[in-house]
C-alpha positions in Angstrom: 0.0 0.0 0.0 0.6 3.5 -0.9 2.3 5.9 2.2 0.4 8.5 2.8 2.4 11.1 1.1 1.9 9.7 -1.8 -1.4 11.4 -2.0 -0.2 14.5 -1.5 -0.8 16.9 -4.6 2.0 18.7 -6.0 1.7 22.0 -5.7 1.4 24.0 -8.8 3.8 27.5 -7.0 6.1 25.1 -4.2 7.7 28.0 -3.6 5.2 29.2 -2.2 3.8 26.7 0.1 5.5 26.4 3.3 6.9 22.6 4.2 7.0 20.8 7.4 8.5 16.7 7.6 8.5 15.4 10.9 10.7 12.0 11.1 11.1 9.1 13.9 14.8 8.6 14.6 16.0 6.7 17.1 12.6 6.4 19.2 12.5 10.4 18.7 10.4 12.7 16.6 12.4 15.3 15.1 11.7 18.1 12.5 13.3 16.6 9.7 12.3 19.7 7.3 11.2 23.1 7.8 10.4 25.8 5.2 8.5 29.0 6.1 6.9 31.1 3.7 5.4 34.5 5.0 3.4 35.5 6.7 3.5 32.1 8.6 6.2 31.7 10.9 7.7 28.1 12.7 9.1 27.6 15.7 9.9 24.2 17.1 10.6 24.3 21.1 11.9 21.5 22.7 9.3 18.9 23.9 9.7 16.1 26.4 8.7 12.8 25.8 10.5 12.2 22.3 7.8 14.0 20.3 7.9 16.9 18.1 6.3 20.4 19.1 5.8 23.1 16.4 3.8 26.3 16.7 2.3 28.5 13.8 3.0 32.1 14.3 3.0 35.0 12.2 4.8 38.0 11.9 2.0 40.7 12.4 0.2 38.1 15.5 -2.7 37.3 12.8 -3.7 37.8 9.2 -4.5 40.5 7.1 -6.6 41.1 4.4 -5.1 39.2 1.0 -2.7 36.9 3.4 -2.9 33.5 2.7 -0.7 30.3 4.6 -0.3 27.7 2.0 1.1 25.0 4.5 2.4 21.4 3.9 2.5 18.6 6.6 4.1 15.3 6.5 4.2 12.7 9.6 6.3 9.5 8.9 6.2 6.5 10.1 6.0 6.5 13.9 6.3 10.3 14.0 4.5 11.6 17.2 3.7 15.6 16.8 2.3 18.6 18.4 1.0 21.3 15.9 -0.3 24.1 17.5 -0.3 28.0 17.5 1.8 30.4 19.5 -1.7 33.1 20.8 -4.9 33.2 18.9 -5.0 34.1 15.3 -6.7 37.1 14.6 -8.3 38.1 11.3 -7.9 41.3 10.6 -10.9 44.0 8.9 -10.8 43.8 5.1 -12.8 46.5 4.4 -12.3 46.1 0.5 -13.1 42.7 0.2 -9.9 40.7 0.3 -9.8 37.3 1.8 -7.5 35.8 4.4 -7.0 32.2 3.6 -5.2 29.3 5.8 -4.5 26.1 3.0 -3.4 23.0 4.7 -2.2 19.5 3.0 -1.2 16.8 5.3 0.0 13.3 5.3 0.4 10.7 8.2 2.3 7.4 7.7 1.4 4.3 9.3 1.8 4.8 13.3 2.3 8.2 13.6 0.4 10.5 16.1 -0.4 14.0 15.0 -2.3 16.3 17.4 -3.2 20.1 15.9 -4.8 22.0 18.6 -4.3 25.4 17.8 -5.7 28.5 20.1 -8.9 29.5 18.6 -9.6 31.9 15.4 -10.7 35.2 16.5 -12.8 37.0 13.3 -12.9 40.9 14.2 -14.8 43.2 12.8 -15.2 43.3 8.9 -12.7 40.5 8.5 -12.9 37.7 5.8 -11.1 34.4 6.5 -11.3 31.1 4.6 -9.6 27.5 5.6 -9.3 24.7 4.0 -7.6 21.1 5.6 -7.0 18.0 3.8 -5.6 15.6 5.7 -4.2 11.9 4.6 -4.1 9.0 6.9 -2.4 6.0 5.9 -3.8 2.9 7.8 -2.3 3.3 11.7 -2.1 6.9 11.9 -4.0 8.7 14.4 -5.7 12.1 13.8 -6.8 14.3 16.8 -7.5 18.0 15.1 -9.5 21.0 16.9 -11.1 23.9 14.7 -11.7 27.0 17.5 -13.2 30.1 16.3 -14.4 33.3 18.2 -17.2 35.5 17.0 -14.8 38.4 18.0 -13.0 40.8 20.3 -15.3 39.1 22.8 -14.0 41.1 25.9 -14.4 44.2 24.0 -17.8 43.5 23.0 -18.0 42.7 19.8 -19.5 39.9 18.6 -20.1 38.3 14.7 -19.7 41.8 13.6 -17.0 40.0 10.4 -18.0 39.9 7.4 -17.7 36.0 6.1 -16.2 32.4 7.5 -15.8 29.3 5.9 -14.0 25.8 7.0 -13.7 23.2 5.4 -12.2 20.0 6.7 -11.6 16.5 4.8 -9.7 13.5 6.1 -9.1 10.4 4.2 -8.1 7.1 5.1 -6.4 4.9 2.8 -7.3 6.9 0.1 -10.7 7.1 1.0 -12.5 10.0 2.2 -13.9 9.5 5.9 -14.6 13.1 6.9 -16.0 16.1 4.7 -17.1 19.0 7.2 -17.8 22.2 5.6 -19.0 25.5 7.4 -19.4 28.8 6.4 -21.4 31.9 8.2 -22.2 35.3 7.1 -23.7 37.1 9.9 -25.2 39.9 7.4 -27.3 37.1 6.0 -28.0 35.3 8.9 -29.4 35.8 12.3 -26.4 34.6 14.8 -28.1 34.9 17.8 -30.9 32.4 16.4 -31.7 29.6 18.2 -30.9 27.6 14.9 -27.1 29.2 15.0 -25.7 30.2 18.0 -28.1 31.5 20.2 -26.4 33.4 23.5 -22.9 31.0 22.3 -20.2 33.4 21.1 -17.3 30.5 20.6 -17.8 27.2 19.0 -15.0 24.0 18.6 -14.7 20.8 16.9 -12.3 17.9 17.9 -11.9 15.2 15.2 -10.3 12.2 16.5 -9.5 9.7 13.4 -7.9 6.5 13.9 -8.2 2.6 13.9 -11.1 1.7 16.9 -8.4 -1.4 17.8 -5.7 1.3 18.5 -5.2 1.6 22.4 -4.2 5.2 21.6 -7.3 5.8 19.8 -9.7 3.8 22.5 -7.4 6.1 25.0 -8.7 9.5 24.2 -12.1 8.5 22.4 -12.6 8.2 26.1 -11.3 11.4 27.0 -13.9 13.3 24.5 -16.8 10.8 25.5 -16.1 12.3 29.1 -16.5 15.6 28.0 -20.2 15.5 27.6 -21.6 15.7 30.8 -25.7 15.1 29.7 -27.0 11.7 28.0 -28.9 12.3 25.1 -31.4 10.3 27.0 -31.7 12.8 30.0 -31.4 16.0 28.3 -32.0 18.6 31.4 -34.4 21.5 30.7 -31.7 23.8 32.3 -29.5 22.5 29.6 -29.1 25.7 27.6 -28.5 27.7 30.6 -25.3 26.8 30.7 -21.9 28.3 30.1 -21.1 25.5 27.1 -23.1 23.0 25.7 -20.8 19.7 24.4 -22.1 16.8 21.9 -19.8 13.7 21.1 -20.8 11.5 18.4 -19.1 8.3 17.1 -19.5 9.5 13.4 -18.6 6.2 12.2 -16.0 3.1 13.3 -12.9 5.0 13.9 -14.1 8.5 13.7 -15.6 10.4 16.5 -16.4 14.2 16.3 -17.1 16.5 19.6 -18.6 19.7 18.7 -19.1 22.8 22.3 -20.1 25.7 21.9 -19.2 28.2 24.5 -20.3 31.9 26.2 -16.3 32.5 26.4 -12.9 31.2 26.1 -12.7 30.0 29.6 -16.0 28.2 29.3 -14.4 25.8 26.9 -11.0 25.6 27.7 -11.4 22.6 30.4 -11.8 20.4 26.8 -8.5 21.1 26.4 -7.1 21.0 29.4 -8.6 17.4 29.6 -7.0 16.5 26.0 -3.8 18.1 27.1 -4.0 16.1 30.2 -4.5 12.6 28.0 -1.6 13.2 25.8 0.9 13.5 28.2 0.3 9.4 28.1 3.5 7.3 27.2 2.7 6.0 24.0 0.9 9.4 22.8 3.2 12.5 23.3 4.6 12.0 26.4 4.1 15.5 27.7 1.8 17.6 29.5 1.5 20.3 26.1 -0.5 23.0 28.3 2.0 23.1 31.3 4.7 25.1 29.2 1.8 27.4 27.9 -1.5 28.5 30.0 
């Protein structure tokens, strides 16, 4: 069978895609290649635990109108990696109409690990972002990804006051697509504070965990996100939306399970991470605590 790289396109400008190869040698993951292509900007701390950290940043602390990350990801074979973001991203106003765009193409070989929780998206007034993730599992690897976004500036008030968001996330397995997950919100077209959108919510995330169901690693923090919800579907309280967050987790299908929270704030939802951070820190995962060094 096919590594997963190998279904990895070529890119039609490489120049102008930044590169990232993250390599198993000698029981430890290393960055084997790094290329950086502005306005994105890597850094690779030192993590415990033999696994690779790296953290997105950018030169201006977000994106502005017309930026765009074209970003390339490969894990080998028994790579164990961290990918995460150095503060929140912030989306800049584009009062002229340009789009900031995040493009990501990734590949896991067989037994590698690659966790990409990044600090949430934070769309401010008049901004226009776009995202798009691809990412390619060979059979083995294991896939735990978080999409964060914030409606805004939410301690200085404002809320879905940007202009257009849209994700898009696809994982494939094998060569076969598993997970297609598209999103996209305009609050001049829609009512955001609709009970059908987000209601009183001002900060919504998604954790994808994609892997083989016989993997320990896999059954390991499947039971992390199942813990996260703390109301059965069965005994739904009436209080329920009183709350500070509301959390679902649903087995999708064998080997995919999806948790989606929405949140009043930051700190409403960070516990999920915490918890994930917390479950990671296992032996045969990454081996380190990742939100010790950071919150």
């Amino acid at each position: 069978m096919e590594p997963a790289s190998a279904f990895l396109p070529t890119p039609p400008t490489p120049s102008q895609w930044s590169k990232l190869e993250i390599s198993c040698v000698r029981d430890y993951s290393v960055l084997t290649m790094s290329r950086s292509v502005q306005p994105l900007k890597l850094l690779n701390p030192r993590a415990a635990g033999g696994s690779c950290h790296i953290v997105l940043s950018s030169y201006g602390g977000g994106l502005l109108a017309g930026d765009v990350i074209r970003l390339q990801v490969v894990g080998r074979m028994g790579a164990r990696f961290l990918l995460g973001t150095q503060a929140n991203t912030r989306i800049y106003r584009s009062p002229e109409g340009s789009v900031a765009e995040q493009l990501t193409e990734a590949a896991l070989e067989p037994g590698s690990l690659a966790a990409v929780l990044p600090d949430p998206v934070v769309l401010q007034a008049q901004s226009r972002y776009r995202q798009h993730q691809h990412w390619h599992l060979a059979p083995g690897a294991l896939l735990l990804l978080a999409d964060w976004f914030h409606s805004g500036r939410m301690d200085s008030g404002e809320q879905f006051a940007f202009t257009s968001y849209e994700s898009e996330l696809r994982v494939s397995v094998g060569g076969r697509l598993l997970v297609l997950d598209r999103f996209a919100f305009r609050p001049a077209e829609h009512i955001a504070t609709s009970p059908a959108h987000f209601d009183r919510y001002q900060t919504s995330l998604a954790v994808y965990l994609v892997g083989s169901p016989t993997d320990a690693r896999f059954h390991r923090l499947r039971q992390t996100l199942e813990t996260q919800q703390p109301h059965s579907r069965d005994g739904l309280s009436p209080e329920l939306f009183t709350q500070e967050c509301v959390v679902a987790v649903t087995a999708v299908r064998p080997g995919v399970h999806l948790l989606r929270a929405f949140g009043t704030s930051r700190h409403a939802l960070q516990p999920i991470y915490a918890a994930l951070h917390e479950a990671l820190a296992a032996p045969d995962l990454l081996g380190y605590h990742p939100g010790l060094r950071k919150y």
